[in-house]
Structure formats: structure tokens, C-alpha cells
VOTIKOL-867534 format. One record per atom (N, C-alpha, C, O, CB): x, y, z negated. Coordinates in steps of 0.001 Angstrom, whole numbers, plus 500000, padded with zeros to 6 digits. Each point is the difference from the previous one (the first is absolute). Glycine has a CB too. Layout:
<pts>
XYZ...
</pts>
This chain:
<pts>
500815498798500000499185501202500000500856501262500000499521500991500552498697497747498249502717501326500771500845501387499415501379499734501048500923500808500103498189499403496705500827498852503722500920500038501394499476500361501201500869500136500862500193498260498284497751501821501240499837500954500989499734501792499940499902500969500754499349496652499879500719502060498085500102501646499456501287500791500558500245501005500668498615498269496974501851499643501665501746500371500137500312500192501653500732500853500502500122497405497156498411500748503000500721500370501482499111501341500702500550500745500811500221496338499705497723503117499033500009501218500110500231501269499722499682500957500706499688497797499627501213501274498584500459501177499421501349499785500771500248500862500844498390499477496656502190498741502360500831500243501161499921500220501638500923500624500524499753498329497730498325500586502502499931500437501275499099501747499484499734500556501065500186496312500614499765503721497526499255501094499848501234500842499993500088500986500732497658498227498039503213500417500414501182500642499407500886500163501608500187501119500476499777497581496491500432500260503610500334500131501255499297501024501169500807500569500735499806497186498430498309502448501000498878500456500765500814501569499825500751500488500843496611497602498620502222502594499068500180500631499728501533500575500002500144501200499771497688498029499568503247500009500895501562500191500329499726500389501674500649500794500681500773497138497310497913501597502243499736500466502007499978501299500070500707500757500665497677497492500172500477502039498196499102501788499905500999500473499687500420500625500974497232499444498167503320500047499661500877500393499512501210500441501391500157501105500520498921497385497006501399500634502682500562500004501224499788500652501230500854500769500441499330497675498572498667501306501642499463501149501013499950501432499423500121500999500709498419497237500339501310501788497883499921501684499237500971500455500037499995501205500251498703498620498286502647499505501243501178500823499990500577500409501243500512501086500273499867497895497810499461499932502689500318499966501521499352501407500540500677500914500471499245496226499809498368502883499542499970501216500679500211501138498855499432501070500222498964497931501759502143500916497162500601501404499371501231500634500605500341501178499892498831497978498033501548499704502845500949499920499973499822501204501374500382501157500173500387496186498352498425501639502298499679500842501432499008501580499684499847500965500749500027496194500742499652502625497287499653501746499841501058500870499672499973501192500305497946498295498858503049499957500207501244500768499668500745500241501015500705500992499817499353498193498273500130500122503290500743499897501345499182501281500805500350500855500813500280496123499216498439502768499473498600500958500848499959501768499149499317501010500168498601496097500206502910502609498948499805501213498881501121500826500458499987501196500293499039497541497479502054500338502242501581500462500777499429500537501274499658501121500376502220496881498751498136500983501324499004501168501533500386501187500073500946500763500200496884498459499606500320500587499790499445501010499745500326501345499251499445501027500390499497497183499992501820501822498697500787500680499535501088500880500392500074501229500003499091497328499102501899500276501320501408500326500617500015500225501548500734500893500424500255497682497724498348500774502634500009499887501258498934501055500575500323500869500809500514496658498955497793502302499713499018500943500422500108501456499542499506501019500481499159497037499572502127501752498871499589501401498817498633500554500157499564501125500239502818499797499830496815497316499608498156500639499461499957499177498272500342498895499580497774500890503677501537500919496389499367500095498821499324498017499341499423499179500712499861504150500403501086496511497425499490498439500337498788500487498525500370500736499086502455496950502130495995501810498856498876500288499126500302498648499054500605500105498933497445501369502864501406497104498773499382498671499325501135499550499671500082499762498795497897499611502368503275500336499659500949499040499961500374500304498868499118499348499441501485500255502660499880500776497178500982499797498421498901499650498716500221499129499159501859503040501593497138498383499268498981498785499691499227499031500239499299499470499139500969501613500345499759498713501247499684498282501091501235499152499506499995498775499874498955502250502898502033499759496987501577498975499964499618499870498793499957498796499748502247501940501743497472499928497564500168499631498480498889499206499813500071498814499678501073503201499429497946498523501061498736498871499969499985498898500008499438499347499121499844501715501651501617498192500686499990498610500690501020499305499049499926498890499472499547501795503216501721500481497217501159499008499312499140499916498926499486498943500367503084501693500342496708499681498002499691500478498688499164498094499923500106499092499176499530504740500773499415496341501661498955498697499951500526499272499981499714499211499099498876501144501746502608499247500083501097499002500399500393499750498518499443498950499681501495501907502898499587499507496646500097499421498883499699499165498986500579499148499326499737502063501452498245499443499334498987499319498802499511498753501092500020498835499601498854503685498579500733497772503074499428498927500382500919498837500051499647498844499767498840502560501334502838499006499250500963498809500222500658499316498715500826499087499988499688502098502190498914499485496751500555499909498642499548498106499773500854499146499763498669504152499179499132496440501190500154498639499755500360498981500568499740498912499487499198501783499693502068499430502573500343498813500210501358500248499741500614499019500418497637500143501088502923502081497767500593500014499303499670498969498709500555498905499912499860503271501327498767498235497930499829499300498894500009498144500574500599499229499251497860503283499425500997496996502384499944498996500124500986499128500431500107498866499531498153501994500480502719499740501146501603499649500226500664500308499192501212499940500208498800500228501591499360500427496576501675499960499064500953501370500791501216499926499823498995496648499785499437504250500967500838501043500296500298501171499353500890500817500232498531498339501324499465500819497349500407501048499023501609500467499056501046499355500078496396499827499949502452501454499549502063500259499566499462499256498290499116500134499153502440503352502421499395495888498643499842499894498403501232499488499111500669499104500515496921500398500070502816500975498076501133499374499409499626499293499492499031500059499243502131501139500600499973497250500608499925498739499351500664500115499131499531499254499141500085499563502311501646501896497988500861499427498855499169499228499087500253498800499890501307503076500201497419498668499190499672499175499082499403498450500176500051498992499295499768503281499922499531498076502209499603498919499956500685498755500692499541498899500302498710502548499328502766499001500488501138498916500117500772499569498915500847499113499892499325501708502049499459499817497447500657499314497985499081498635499961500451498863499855499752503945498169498333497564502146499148499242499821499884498305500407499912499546501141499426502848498920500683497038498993499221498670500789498745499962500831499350501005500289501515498097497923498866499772502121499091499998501601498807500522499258499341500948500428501494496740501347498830501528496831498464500070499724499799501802499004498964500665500012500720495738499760501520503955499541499668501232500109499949501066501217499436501093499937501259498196498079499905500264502950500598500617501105498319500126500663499633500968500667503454497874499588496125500104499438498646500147500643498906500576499094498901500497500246501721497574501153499828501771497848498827500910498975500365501610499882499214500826499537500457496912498767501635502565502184500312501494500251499242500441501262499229500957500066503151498872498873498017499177502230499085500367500772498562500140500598499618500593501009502143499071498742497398499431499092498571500062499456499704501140499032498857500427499834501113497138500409501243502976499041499653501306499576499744500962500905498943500614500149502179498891498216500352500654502509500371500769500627498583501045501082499737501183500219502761496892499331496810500204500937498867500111500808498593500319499458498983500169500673502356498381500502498739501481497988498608500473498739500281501029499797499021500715500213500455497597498472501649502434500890499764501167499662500224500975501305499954501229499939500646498067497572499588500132503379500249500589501701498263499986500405499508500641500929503464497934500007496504500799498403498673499821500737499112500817498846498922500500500321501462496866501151500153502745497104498847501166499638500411501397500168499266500942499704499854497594498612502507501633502343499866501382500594499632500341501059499950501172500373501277499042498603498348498479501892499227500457501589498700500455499235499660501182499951501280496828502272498324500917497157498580500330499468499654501664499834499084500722500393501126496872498250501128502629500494499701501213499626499988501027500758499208500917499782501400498324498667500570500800502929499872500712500828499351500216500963500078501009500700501145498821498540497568498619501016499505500109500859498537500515499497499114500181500835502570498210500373498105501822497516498601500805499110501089501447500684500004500342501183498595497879495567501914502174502567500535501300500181499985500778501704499544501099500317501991497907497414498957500233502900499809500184501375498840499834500632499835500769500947502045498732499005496944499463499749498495500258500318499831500909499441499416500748500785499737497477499484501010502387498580499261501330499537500226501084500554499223500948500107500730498315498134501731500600502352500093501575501169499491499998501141499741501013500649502143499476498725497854497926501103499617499605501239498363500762499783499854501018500677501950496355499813497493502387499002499141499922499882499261501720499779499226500615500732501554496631498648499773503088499466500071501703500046500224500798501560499360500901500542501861498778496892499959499558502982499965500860501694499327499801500770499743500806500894501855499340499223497712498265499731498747499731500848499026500908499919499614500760500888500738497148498904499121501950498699498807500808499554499835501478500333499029500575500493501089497880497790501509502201501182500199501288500262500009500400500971499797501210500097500971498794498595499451499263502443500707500432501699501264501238499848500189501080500560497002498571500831503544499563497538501175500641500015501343499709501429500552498936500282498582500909496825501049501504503538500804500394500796501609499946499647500423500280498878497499500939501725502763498460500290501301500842500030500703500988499997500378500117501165499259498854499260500961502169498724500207500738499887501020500807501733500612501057499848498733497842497077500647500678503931500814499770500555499016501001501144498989500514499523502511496952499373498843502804502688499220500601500955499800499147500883499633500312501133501017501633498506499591496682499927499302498903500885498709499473499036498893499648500409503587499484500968497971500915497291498870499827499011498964498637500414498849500080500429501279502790499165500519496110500183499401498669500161499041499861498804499844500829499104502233498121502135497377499994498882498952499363498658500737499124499012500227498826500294497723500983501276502539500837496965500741498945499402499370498510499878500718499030499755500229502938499064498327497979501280499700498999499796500167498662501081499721498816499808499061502846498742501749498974502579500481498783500625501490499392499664500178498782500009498260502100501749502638500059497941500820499515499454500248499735498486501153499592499859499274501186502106499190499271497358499699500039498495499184498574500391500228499205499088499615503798499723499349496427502142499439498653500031501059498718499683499717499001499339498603502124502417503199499222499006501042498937500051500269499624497704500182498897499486501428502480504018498309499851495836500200499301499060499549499650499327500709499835499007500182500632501272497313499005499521499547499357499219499892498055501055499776498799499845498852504161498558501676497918502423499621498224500944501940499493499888500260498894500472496932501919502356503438499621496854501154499769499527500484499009499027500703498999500136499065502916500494499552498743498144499992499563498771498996499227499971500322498926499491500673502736499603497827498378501244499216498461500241500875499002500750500276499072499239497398502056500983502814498732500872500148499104500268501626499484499186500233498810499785497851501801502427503044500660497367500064499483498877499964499087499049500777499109499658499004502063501126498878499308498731499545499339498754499859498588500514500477499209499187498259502829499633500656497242502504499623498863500282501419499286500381500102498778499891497363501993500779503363499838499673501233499294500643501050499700498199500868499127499961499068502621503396499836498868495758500526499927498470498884499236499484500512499402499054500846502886500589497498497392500406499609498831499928499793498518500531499502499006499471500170502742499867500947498495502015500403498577500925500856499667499025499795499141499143500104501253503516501508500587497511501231499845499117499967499443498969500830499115499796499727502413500889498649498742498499499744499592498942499648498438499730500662499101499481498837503251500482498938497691500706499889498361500323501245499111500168500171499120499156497856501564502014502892499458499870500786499941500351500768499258498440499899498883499494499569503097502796501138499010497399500738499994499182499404499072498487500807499750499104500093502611502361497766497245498437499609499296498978500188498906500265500537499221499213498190502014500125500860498430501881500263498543500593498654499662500361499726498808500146502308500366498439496859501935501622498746499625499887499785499860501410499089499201500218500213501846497600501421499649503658499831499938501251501233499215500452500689499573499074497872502544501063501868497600501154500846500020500687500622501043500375499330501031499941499779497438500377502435501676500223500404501361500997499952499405501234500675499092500485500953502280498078497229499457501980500080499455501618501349499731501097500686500974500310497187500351499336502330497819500702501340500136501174499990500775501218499210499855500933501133498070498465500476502803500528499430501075500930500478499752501113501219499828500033498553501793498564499605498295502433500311499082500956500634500662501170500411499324500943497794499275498257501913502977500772500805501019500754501470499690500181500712500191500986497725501427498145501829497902499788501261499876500146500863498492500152501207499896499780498297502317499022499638496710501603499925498588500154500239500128501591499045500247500738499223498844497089502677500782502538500229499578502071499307499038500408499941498944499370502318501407500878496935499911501167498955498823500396501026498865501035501023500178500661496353501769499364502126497371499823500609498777500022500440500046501667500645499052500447497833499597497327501229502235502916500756500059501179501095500157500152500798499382500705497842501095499763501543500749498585501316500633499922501185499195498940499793499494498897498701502866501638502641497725500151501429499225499046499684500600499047499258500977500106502805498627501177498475499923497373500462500734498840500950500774500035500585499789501063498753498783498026501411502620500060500977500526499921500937498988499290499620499314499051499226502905501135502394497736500332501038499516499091500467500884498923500300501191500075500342497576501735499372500118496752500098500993498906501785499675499625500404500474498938496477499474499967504049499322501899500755499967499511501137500126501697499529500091501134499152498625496050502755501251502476500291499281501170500103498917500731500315499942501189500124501264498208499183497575499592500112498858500518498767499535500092499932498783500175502111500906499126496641501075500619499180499686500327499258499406501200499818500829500892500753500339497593499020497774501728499385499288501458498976501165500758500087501175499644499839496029499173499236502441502103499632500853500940498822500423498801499554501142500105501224497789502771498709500241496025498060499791499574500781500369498549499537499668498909498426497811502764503154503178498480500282500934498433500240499104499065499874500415498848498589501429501424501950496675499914500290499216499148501251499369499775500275499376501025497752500567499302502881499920498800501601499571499899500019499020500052499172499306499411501637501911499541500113498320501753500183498443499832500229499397499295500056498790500218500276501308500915
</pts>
């Protein structure tokens, strides 16, 4: 039951690394478009420097949980390399509980601004003056999903689910293996 949870919160978590991704990409090309326009045209740029902050700002939060799910976050091990295995896992059952009641919290906190700018039809201070509330949307759907990807983790980590095998990174059987050594045979295996 709680193993197909896990693989959707992981293909959700993935989904959402796409969005993340296309956002920066075209920030990237509003910033190319800004140079332009700027340097080359000498016209005036209104949206672009906030469009750039915006996208990168979403790109973050949205891409924040398939960070959390590849383990890409920064984190110091010293201590927990002192540790034996079974404290070594109950640090990281802490670690993930209290990671998941500060999404909770941020993601109440962030519906409540979300929500105020909805209600309010609060603007951008800016002379392109967008609707906050479309970007102010990336961080409560952030921290929700978040919260669901620190509770896969979690499962995870009790022993109550499986960790799905992620099968992205498994070569299909057409293709040779890489050799992991030099004396490795053609199918990556030593003699």
C-alpha cells in the first residue's frame, strides 16, 4: 500500500524537476533577450529582471523535492560518521522529521501570503506590475510537495515502504555495459 505512494511522490518529485528546469532555461533566454535589448538595441527592458527572479525564485522551491529525493542536499556528515549504522539511522529519521515539520510550517506560512495576494489582488511594485500571486504560488506547492517527498523518506527510512529502484539509471539491455575497471570484459564483468 505505502509503496506506490513512494513511487508517486517520486515520479511527482521528478515531474516537477522538468518545470524546474524549463524555468531556468527560459530565464536564462530572458536574460540573453534583456542583453539585447539593452546593449545592442539601447531600448529600455520593463518584465525581464523580474521574470528572471521570479522563474529562478520557482525553480527552486519546485525543484527542491527531487533534490530532497536524490540525496543532493549539502549536508555535514562528520558526526554521522562517528556513528554506528543503527544510530546513524535514527539520526537520519530525526533528521527527516524535523525537516518535515519545518516544511509544514512553511508551507501554512506561505499559503497565508499566497492567499492574502490572491484575495488582495496584490500587484508588483514594479511598472510591469504582475499579480503576486502567481509567483508567490511556487512556494506553498513547494513545501507541500516537500512535505510528501519527507514523508516517502521517511517511510522509507522506518522500513515501513520499499526505496523504489530507479530505473533511469539501469542500461537497457541493448546497450553494452560500461566497463568499471580495466580488465573488465565487454558486459562490465572481470574475469
Amino acid at each position: 500500500m505505502l509503496n506506490p505512494y513512494i513511487l508517486w511522490v517520486g515520479r511527482v518529485s521528478r515531474l516537477f524537476a522538468v518545470m524546474a528546469t524549463a524555468l531556468i532555461v527560459i530565464a536564462m533566454l530572458v536574460v540573453c533577450q534583456m542583453i539585447l535589448m539593452r546593449y545592442v538595441f539601447r531600448l529600455p527592458t520593463i518584465w525581464q529582471t523580474d521574470f528572471v527572479i521570479f522563474s529562478a525564485t520557482a525553480a527552486i522551491f519546485l525543484g527542491a523535492p527531487y533534490v530532497l529525493l536524490k540525496g543532493g542536499h549539502v549536508g555535514v556528515d562528520v558526526v554521522e560518521l562517528l556513528l554506528g549504522q543503527q544510530n546513524r539511522k535514527r539520526l537520519r529519521i530525526l533528521g527527516a522529521m524535523l525537516g518535515l515539520v519545518f516544511c509544514i510550517v512553511m508551507l501554512a506560512a506561505t499559503w497565508v501570503q499566497f492567499e492574502e495576494a490572491w484575495t488582495g489582488n496584490w500587484k508588483h511594485s514594479s511598472v510591469w506590475a504582475p499579480p503576486l500571486w502567481i509567483p508567490l504560488a511556487a512556494l506553498p506547492i513547494g513545501f507541500f510537495l516537500l512535505c510528501l517527498q519527507y514523508t516517502a523518506n521517511i517511510l522509507v527510512l522506518l522500513g515501513l515502504a520499499e526505496q523504489p529502484v530507479d530505473t533511469s539509471s539501469i542500461p537497457s539491455p541493448e546497450l553494452p555495459l560500461p566497463a568499471t575497471s580495466a580488465g573488465a570484459n565487454e558486459k562490465g564483468h572481470l574475469p
